[in-house]
C-alpha positions in Angstrom: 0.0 0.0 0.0 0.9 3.7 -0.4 2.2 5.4 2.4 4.0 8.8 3.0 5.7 9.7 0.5 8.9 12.0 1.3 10.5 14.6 -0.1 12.8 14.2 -2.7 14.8 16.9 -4.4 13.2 20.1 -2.7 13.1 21.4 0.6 12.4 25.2 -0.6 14.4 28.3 -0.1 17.8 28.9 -0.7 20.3 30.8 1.0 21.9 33.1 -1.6 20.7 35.3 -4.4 17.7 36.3 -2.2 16.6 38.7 -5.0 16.4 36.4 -7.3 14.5 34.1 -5.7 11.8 37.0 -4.2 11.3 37.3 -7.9 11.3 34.1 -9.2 9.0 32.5 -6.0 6.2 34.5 -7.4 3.1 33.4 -8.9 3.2 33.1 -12.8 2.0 30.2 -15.4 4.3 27.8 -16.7 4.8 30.2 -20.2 6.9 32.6 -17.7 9.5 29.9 -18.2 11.3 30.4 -21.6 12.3 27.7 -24.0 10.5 24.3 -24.8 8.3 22.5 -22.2 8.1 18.6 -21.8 4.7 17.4 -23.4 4.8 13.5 -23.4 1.6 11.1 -22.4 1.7 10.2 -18.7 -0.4 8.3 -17.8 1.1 4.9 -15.9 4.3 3.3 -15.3 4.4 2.4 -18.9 4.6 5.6 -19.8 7.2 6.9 -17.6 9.8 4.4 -18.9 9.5 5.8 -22.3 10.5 8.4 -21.4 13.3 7.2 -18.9 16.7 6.6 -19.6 18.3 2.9 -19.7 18.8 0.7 -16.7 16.4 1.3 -14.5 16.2 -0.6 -11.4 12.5 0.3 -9.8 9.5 2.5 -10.9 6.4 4.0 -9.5 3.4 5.8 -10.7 0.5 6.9 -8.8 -2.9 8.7 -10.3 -3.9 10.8 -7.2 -7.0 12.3 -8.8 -8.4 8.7 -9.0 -11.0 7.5 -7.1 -9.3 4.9 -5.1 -6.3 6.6 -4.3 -8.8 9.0 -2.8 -10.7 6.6 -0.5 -8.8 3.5 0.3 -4.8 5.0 0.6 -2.8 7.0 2.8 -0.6 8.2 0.6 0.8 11.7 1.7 1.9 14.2 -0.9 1.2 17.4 1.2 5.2 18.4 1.3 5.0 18.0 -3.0 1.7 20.3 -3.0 2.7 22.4 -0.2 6.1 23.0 -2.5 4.4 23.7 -5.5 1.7 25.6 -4.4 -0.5 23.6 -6.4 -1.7 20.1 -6.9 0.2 17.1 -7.5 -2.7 15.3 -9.6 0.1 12.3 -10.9 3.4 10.9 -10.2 6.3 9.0 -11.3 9.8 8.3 -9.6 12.3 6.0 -11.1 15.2 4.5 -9.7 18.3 3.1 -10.6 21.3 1.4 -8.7 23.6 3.8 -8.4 20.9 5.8 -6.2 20.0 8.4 -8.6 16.4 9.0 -9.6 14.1 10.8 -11.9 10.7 12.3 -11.0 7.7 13.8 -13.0 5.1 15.6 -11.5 1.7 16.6 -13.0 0.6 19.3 -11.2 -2.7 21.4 -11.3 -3.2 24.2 -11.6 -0.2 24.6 -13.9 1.8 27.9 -12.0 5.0 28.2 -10.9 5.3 29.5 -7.3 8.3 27.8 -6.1 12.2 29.5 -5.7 14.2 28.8 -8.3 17.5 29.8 -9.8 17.6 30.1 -14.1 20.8 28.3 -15.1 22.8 30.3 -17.9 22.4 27.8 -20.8 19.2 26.2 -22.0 19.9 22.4 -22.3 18.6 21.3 -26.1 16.3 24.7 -26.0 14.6 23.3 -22.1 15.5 26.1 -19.5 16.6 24.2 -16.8 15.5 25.6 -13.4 17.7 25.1 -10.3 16.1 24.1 -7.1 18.0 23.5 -3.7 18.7 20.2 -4.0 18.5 19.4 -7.5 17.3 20.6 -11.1 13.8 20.7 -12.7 11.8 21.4 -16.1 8.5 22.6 -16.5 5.8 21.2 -18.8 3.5 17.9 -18.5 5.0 16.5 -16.6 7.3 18.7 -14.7 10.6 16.8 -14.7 13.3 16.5 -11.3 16.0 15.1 -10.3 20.0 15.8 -10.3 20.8 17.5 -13.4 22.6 14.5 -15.2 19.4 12.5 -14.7 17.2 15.5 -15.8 19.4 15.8 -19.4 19.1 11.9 -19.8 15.5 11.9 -19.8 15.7 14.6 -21.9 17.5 12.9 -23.8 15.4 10.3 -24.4 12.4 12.4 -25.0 13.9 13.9 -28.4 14.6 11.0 -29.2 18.9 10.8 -28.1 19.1 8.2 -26.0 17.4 4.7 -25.4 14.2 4.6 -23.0 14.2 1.6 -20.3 13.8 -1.6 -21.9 13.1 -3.4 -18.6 10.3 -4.8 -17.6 9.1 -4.5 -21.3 7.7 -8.2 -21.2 5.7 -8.3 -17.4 4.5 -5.3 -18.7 2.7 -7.1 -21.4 0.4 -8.4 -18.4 -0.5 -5.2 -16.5 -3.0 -2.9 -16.7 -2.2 0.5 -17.5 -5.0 2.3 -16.4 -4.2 1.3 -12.8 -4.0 4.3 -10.6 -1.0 2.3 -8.6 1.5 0.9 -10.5 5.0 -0.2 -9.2 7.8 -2.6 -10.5 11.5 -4.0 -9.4 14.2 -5.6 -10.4 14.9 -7.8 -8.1 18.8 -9.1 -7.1 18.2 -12.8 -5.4 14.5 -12.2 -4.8 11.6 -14.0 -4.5 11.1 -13.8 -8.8 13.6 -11.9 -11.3 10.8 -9.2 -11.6 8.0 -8.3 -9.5 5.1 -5.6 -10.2 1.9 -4.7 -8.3 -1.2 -2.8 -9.1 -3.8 -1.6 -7.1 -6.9 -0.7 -8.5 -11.0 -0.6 -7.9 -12.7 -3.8 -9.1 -16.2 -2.7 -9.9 -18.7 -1.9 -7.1 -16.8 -1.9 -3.3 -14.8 -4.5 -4.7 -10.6 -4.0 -4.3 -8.0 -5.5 -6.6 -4.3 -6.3 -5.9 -2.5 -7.8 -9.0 1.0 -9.0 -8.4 2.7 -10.2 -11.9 6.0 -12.2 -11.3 8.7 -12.7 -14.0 10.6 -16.1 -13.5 8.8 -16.6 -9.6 11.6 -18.8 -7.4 9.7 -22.3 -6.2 9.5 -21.5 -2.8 7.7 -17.9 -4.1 5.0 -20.3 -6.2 4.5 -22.8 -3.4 3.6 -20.2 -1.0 0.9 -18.5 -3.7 -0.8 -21.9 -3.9 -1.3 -22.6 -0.1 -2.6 -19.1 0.5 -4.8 -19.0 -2.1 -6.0 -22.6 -1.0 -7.3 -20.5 2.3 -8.0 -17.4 0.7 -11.3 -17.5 2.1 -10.9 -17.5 5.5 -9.7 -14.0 4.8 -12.0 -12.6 2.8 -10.1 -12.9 -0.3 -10.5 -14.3 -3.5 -7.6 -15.4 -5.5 -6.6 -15.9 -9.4 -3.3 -17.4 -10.7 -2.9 -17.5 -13.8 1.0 -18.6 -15.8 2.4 -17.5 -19.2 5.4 -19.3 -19.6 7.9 -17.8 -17.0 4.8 -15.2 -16.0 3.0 -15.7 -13.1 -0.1 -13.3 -12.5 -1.9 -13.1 -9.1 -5.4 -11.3 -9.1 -6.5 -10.8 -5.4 -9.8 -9.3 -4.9 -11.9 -8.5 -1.7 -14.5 -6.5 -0.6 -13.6 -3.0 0.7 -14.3 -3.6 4.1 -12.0 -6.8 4.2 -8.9 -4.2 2.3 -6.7 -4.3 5.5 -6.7 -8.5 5.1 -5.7 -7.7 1.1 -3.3 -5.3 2.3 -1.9 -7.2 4.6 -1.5 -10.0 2.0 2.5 -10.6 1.4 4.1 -11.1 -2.1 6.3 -14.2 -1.7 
């Protein structure tokens, strides 16, 4: 389940240039920012990684305007809204090993009221903005991150670089108009790959889909017994295998969502 979700690149303010960032802090639309603006689909996990550069480790995307974040999460994003002065409506964060992550924001209404420093040069005619902690570019989706990890995806927008390859066949499996969306590589896991949705079911009904690329036995024995006593919990449970695929389907009624929640993935 979503929790609280912290703080990445920004933590506002700055503690130089004070002038600069008076002016820049106030409230203006995204055309006050010169040069191109990112326009790509976003709308899952799936569509972040085409626009993500190689090698990525771990992804996330999470629909906040939908109606089941709304009433069955916790998710937090008050620090992301409270920083932009605005509303973070969608979200994606990608990771890689090395520690270093991308981030796109949707955010509505489309203004930009936070402190920011313009850099000198424009970066393939984006005006890169510098935060406190890191580097960002307007549009839909805003993009953040360090500024090496902002020019990759770049990058890979105009078509430069490679977009992330991985995951491209447990992908095939999921749906992408799940609001929750998250997949991993996993080093001497439970499966090679591992993704879970979250998603409304039809009427007060909740679904959890985990999809498993190359599942360990152990991983596969452990899906059977529980969903031989799904049941008891208030669960219902659907395995279903394509080749080295294994897809889970949980479903349950809303009230029973802290049994599906608490439902473990190996």
């Amino acid at each position: 389940m979503v929790g609280s979700i912290g703080m990445f690149f920004f933590s506002g303010g700055s503690t130089n240039n004070n002038n600069e960032q008076s002016e820049n802090a106030q409230v203006s639309g995204f055309e006050s920012v010169p040069g191109q603006h990112v326009s790509i689909s976003f709308n899952s996990v799936q569509d972040g990684l085409k626009a993500t550069p190689e090698n990525v480790s771990n992804a996330m995307y999470i629909d906040f305007a939908s109606t089941y974040v709304k009433m069955y999460t916790n998710a937090n994003i008050s620090m992301y809204n409270n920083f932009y002065k605005s509303n973070v409506t969608k979200m994606y964060i990608a990771g890689y090993g090395n520690s270093s992550r991308i981030e796109m924001h949707d955010i509505n209404p489309q203004i930009v009221a936070f402190p920011y420093y313009t850099t000198p040069k424009t970066y393939k005619g984006y005006q890169p903005l510098l935060l406190n902690q890191g580097t960002t570019i307007i549009g839909n989706p805003i993009l953040i991150g360090d500024q090496q990890s902002v020019e990759d995806t770049i990058d890979v927008i105009e078509g430069d670089a490679n977009s992330s390859q991985n995951f491209k066949q447990i992908l095939r499996f999921a749906n992408e108009n799940a609001p929750i969306q998250q997949i991993v590589d996993l080093d001497d896991g439970f499966a090679d790959e591992y993704y879970i949705e979250w998603n409304i079911d039809g009427y007060n009904t909740i679904r959890r889909t985990f999809i498993y690329g190359s599942p360990t036995e152990s991983t596969m024995t452990n899906l059977t017994e529980r969903a031989s006593n799904a049941s008891q919990r208030g669960l219902e449970y659907n395995i279903t295998n394509y080749g080295n695929i294994t897809k889970v389907d949980i479903t349950a009624n809303a009230s029973d969502l802290g049994a599906l929640r608490g439902e473990p993935a190996q």
